[in-house]
C-alpha positions as CSV (number, residue, x, y, z in Angstrom):
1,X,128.7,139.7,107.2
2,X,129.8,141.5,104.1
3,X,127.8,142.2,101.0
4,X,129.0,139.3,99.0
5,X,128.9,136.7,101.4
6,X,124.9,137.7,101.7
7,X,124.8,138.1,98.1
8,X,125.8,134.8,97.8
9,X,123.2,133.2,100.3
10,X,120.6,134.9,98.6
11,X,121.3,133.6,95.2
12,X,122.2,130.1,96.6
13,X,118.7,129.8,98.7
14,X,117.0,131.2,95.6
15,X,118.4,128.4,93.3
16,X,117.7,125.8,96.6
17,X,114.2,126.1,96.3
18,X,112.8,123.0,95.5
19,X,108.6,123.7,95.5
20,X,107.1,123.3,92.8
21,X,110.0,122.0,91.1
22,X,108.9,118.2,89.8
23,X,105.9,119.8,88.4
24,X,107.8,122.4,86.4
25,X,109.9,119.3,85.4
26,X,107.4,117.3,84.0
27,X,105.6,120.4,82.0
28,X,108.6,120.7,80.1
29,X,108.6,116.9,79.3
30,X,105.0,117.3,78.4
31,X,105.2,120.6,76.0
32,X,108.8,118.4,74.8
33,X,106.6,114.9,73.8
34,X,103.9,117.3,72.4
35,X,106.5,119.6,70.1
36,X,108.0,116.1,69.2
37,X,104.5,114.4,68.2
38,X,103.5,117.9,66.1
39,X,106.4,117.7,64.2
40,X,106.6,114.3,63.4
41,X,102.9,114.3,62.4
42,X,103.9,117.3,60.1
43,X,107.1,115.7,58.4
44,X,105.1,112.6,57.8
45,X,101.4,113.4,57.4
46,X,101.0,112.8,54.0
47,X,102.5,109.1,54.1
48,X,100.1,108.7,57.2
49,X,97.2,109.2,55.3
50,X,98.8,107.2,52.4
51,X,99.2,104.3,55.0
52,X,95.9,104.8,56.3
53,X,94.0,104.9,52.7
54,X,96.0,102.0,51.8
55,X,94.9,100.0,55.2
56,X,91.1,101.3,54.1
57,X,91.0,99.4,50.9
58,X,92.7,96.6,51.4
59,X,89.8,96.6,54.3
60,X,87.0,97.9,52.6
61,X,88.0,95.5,49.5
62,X,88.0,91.9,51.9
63,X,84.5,92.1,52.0
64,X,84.8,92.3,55.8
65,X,82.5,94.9,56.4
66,X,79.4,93.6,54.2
67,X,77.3,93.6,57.0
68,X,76.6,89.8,57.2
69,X,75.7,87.7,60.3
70,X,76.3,84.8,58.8
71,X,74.1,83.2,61.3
């Protein structure tokens, strides 16, 4: 065989490989969903705790948790 015909087997087994592969495929997904959640935290983490304040009060104000049994 001549050098480019084995050159060409060797790449083409080394891109064939398939160990390992669905695992490397769902890290990337992972690390992607995580970058995606870390920015959109970021971009919108001061109207979250806006949200979240304003969920507080309107909780904290309806008398809901004044502790009675009403039993």
């Amino acid at each position: 065989m001549n050098t480019l015909a084995l050159a060409y087997l060797y790449v083409r087994n080394a891109f064939s490989s398939e160990e390992g592969q669905g695992m490397a495929e769902y890290g990337l997904i992972l690390a992607l969903v995580a970058l995606l959640a870390i920015g959109a935290l970021t971009a919108l983490g001061g109207q979250l705790g806006d949200i979240f304040q304003n969920i507080a009060d309107t909780v904290g104000g309806s008398g809901a948790g004044d502790g009675g049994g009403g039993g």
